[in-house]
C-alpha positions in Angstrom: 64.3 -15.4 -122.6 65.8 -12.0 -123.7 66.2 -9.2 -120.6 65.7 -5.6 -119.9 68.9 -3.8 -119.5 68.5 -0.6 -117.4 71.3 1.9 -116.9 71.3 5.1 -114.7 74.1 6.8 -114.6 77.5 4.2 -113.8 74.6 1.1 -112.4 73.4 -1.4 -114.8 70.4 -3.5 -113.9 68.9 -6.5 -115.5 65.2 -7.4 -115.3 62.4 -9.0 -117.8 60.2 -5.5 -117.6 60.3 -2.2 -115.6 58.0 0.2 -114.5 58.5 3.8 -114.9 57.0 6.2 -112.4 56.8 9.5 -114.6 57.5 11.0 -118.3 59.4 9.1 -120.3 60.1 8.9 -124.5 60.8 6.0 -126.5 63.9 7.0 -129.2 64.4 5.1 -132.4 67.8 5.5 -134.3 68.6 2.8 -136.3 71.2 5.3 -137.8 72.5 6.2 -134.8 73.0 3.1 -132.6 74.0 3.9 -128.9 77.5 2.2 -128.4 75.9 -0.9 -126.6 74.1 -1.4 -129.8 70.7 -0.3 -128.9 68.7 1.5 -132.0 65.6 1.9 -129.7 66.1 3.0 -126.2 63.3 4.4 -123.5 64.9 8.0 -122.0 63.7 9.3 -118.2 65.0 12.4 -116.4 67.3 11.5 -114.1 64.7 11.7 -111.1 62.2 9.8 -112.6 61.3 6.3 -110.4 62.5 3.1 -112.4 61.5 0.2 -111.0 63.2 -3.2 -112.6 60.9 -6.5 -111.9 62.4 -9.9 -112.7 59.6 -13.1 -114.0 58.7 -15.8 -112.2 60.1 -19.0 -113.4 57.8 -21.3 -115.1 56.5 -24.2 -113.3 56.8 -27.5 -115.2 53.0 -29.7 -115.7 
């Protein structure tokens, strides 16, 4: 499964989804990558609350 990577400022954070507690935009530049690679990237002002939330493993039947 694929992860969430999450960057404010100098921390990194990994997580399967994240919640974002305020305005946010989603930027597409396939053009324009960011150096990491990313062509579509979710910007927040630096106060906004970002909360990463890691899955559950799934339970074998």
């Amino acid at each position: 499964m694929g992860s969430v990577n999450i960057r404010q400022g100098s921390r990194k954070t990994r997580c399967h989804m994240a919640k974002i507690q305020g305005e946010c935009q989603i930027v597409y530049q396939p053009n324009n990558p960011l150096p990491c690679g990313a062509v579509v990237w979710i910007e927040v002002a630096a106060d906004t609350l970002v909360i990463p939330q890691l899955l559950e493993p799934a339970k074998e039947i």
